[in-house]
C-alpha positions, -999 to 999 in steps of 0.1 A, spaced: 578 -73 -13 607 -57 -23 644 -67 -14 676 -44 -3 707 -62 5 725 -41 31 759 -48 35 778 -25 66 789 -23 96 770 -39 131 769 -32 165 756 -50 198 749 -19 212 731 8 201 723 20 163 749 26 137 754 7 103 733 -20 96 715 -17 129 706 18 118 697 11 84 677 -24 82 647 -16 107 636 18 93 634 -6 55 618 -32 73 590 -7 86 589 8 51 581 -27 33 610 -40 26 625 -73 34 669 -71 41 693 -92 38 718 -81 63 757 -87 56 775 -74 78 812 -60 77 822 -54 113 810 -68 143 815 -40 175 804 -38 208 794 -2 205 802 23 174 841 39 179 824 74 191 824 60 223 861 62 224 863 20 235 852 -7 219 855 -47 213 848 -69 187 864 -71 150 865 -62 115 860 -89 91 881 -100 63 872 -101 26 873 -136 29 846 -138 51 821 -112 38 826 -129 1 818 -160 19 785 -147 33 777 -135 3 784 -167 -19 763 -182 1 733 -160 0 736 -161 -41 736 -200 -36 706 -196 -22 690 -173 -54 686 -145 -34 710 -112 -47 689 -122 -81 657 -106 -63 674 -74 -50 659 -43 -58 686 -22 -45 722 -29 -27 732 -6 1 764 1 11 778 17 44 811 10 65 830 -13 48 859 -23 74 892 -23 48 896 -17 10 894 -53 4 858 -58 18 850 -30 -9 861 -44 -35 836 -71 -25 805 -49 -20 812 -32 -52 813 -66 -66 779 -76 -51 764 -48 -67 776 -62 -99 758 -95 -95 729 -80 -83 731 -57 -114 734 -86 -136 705 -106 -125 683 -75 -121 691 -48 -144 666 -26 -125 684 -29 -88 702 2 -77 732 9 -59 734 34 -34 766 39 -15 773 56 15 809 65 16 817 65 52 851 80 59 847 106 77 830 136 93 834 174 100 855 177 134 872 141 133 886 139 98 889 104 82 882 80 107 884 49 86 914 25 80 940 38 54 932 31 15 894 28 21 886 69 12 908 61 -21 886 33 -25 861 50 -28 869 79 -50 885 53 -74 855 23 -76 827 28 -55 818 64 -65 816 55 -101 801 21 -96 768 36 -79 735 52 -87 726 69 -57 755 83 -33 749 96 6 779 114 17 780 141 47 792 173 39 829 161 46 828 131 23 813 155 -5 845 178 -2 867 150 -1 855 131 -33 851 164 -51 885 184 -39 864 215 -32 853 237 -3 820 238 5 812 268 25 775 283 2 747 268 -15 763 275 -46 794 254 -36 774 229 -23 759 226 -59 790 227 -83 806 199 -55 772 174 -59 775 183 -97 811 171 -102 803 141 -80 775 134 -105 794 138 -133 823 110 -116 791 84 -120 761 85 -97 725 95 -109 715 113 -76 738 126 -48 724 132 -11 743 156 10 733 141 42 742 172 63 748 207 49 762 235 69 763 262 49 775 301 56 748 313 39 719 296 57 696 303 81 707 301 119 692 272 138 688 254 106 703 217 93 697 211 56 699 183 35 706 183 -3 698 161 -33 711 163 -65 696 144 -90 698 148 -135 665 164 -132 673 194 -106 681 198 -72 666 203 -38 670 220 -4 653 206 25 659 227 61 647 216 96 655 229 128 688 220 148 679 206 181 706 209 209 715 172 214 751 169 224 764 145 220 755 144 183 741 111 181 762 86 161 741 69 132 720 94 118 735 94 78 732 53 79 697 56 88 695 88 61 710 66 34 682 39 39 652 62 45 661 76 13 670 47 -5 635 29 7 615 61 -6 637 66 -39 631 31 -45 592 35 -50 590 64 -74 621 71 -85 613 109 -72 645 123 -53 624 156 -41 600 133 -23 624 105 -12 645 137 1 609 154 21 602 119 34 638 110 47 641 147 63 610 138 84 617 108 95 647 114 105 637 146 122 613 125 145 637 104 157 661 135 166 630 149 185 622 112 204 665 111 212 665 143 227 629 140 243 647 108 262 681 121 265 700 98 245 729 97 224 718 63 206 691 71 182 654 60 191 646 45 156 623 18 182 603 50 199 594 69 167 589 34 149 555 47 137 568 85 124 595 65 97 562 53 82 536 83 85 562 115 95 538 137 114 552 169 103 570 171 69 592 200 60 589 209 20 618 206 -4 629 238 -21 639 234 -58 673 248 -59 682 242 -96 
């Protein structure tokens, strides 16, 4: 059994960071070491919220003692998601290090959470220069939303071809494959939500249909990020990791709006982040 350390935010209710991320890697096989970076009632989008970010102190902490225990040495992967303040990256970029170190093989796949089209940056100041600066080039694999991509890259994306010269220069800044997590695109189809990966040996363009759920449910690139990661992790293929992730996720929009939710229902389509029922094909974009 393969490990991911997942190191993010958590909330008591509902599914966001590391409560969006470690189920759908348990139900792909893989055991998780959860550290997490936040503890909130609820995720922000609710507007109110309690609980408390945690200091670099105390994540370190966690994590010293999970390496006493000999643990980061069987990682196969670190994955990264909301990170609280600047100084808590520094740690997770540091983690990945270690990990790195013991297992040459382990990855490092970073979500960059900052932000998101319609709210801007919604994360504490010095963490979106952060990650431009050291956890951009310190990982392999990179999950941004469209906003992230144009604020790491400095460019508009408004076509596919955009969309391909930003994940290029993103590339070029460090990372082996770069997921666009959602990509809205003036040149698309209408009714249509696409995903993008961007990997050394081409890139691909995965579309499935927009479903009306408002409020957008909060949590969806989290869970993206580890579907991904899980499915990258077994063949090293970002055209299938990218098929299986747009699936997945897909089934759990479908079961959210079936039950009229804005939390996603990762626990009602359980079975359909192992065996998706309808897969949408990747097209090969470059």
């Amino acid at each position: 059994m393969k490990t991911v350390l997942s190191i993010q935010s958590h909330v008591a209710f509902g599914y966001v960071g590391n409560r969006a991320a470690a189920f759908p890697l348990q139900r792909l096989g893989y055991d998780v070491i959860v550290v997490n970076t936040v503890q909130f009632s609820n995720h922000t989008g609710y507007g109110a919220w309690t609980g408390q970010v945690y200091a670099a102190e105390h994540v370190a902490d966690v994590l010293n003692g999970v390496d006493a225990r000999g643990a980061l040495a069987g990682c196969a992967a670190v994955l990264s998601g909301y990170m609280g303040d600047a100084g808590v990256g520094h740690i997770v970029v540091e983690a990945a290090a270690r990990v790195r170190a013991a297992n040459p093989g382990a990855l490092y796949c970073c979500d960059p959470v900052m932000g998101d089209v319609g709210r801007g940056i919604f994360v504490r100041p010095g963490i979106p220069e952060f990650m431009q600066a050291h956890a951009v080039p310190a990982a392999d694999v990179i999950t941004p939303n469209q906003f992230e991509l144009e604020y790491l890259t400095g460019r508009s994306v408004r076509t596919l071809a955009d969309a391909l010269q930003a994940t290029a220069a993103l590339r070029a800044m460090g990372p082996r494959v770069v997921l666009v997590t959602s990509l809205t695109r003036d040149d698309a189809p209408a009714g249509r939500i696409e995903m993008l990966a961007d990997a050394e040996d081409g890139s691909w363009l995965v579309s499935t249909p927009r479903l009306p759920i408002e409020p957008a449910p909060n949590g969806a690139g989290d869970a993206v990020a580890a579907l991904f990661l899980a499915h990258y992790l077994k063949e090293r293929d970002a055209r299938a990791a990218l098929e299986q992730a747009a699936a997945a996720i897909y089934a759990v929009f479908e079961a959210t709006h079936r039950l009229g939710t804005r939390e996603l229902q990762l626990i009602a389509a359980q079975d359909e982040l192992v065996a998706p029922s309808q897969v949408f094909a990747a097209e090969k974009v470059r």
